[in-house]
C-alpha positions as CSV (number, residue, x, y, z in Angstrom):
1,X,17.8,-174.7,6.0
2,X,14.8,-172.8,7.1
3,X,13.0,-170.4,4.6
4,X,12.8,-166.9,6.7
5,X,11.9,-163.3,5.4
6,X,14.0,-160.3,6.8
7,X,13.8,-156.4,6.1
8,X,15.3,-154.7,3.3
9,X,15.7,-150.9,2.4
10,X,16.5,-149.2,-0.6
11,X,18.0,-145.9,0.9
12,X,17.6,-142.3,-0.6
13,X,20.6,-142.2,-2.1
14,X,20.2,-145.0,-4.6
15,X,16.7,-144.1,-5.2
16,X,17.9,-140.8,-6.5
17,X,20.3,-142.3,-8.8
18,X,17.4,-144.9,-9.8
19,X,19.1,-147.9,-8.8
20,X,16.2,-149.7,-7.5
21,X,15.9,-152.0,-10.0
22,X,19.6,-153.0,-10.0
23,X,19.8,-153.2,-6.5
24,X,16.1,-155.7,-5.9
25,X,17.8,-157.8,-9.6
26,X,20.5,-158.7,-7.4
27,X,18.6,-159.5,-4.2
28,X,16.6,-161.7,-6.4
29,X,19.7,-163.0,-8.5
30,X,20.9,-164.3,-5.0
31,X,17.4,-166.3,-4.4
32,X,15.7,-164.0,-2.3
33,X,11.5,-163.2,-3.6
34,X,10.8,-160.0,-2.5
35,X,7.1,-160.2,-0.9
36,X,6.1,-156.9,-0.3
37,X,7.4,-153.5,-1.7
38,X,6.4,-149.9,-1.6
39,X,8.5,-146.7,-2.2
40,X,7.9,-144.1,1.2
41,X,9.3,-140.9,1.5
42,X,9.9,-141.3,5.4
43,X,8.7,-138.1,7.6
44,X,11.5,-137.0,10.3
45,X,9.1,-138.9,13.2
46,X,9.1,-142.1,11.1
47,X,12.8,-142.1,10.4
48,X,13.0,-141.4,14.2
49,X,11.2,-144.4,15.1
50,X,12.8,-146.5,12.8
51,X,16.4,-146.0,13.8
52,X,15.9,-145.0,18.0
53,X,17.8,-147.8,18.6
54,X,20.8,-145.4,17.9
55,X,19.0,-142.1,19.1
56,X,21.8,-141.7,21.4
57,X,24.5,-142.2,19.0
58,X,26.6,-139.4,17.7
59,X,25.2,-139.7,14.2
60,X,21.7,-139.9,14.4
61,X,20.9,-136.6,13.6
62,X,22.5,-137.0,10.3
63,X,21.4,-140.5,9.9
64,X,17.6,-138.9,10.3
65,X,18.6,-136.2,7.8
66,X,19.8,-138.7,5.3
67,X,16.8,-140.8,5.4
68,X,14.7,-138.0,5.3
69,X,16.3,-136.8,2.5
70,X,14.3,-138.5,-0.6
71,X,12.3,-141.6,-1.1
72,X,13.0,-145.1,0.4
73,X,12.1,-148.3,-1.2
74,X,11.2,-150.7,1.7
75,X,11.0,-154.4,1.0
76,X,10.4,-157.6,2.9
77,X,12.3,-160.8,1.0
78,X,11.7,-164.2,1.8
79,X,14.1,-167.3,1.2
80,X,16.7,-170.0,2.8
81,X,18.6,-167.9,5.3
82,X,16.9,-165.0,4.1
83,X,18.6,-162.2,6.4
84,X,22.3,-164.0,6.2
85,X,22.1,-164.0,2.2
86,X,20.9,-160.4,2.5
87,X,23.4,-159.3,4.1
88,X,25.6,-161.0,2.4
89,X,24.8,-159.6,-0.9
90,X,24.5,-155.6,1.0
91,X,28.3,-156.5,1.5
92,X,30.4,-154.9,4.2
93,X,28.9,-151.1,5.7
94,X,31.7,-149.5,4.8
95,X,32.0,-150.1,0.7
96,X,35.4,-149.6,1.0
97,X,35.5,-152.7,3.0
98,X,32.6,-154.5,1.0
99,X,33.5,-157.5,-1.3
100,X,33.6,-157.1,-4.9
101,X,30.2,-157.9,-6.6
102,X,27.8,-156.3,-3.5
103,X,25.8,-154.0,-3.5
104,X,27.4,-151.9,-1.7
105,X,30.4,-152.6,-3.5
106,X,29.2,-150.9,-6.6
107,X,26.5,-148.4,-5.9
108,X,27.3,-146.9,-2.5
109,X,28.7,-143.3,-2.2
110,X,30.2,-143.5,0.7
111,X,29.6,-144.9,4.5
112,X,26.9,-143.1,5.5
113,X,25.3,-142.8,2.1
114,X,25.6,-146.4,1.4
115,X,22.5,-147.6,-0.2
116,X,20.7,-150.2,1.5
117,X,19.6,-151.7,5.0
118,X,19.0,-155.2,6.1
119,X,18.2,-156.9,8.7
120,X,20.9,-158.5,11.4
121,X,19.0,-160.8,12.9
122,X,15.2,-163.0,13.5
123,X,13.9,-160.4,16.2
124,X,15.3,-157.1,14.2
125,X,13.6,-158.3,10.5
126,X,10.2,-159.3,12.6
127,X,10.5,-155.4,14.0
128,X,11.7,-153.8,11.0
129,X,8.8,-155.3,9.2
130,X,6.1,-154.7,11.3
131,X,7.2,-151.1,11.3
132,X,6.3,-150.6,8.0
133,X,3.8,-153.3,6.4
134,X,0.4,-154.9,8.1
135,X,0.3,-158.4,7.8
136,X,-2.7,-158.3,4.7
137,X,0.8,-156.6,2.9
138,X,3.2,-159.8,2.6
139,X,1.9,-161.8,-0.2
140,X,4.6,-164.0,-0.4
């Protein structure tokens, strides 16, 4: 197995229930090292670059909003299978659908306000990260 890193996110609405630290304790529990961290408070032009991959989608005015909405906590983890083990411990978008004992699981609201983002793939975590850390940042 190959050791990878891949794009986490901390959305705003588990920052404001200060969640953070429950959220990155199970992403390391799971045996992902989180390399890089900082807390943003994305502006509507970052949060539109970010996600313009769905700028055409019905909800990407309210997916701006939301993200706009109070401070992020963006994070780049490395480890074996690093963006399949982060996904699998985000659990299913939907928490109604998510497994018992993932993050989503137990701390999101609801679909839209459902607490974190990862990466899907190799080419969307090497994006994702570049979009928000310089290379002198990951200090894995």
């Amino acid at each position: 197995m190959a050791i990878e890193r891949t794009f986490s996110m901390i959305k705003p609405d588990a920052t404001k229930r200060n969640l953070t630290g429950k959220i990155t304790a199970k992403l390391e529990e799971a045996g992902l090292r989180v390399v890089a961290s900082k807390r943003v408070w994305m502006s509507k032009a970052q949060a539109e670059g970010f996600y313009a991959v769905h700028k055409d989608r019905p909800f990407f005015g309210e997916l701006v909003e939301t993200m706009t909405s109070g401070p992020t906590v963006v994070q780049v983890l490395e480890g074996e299978n690093a963006i399949l083990k982060n996904r699998e411990v985000m659990g299913a978008t939907n928490p109604a659908n998510a497994a018992e004992g993932t993050i989503r699981k137990e701390f999101a609201v609801s679909i839209g306000e459902n607490s974190v983002h990862g990466s899907d793939a190799p080419e969307t975590a090497a994006q994702e990260i570049a979009y928000w850390f310089s290379g002198v940042e990951l200090v894995g």
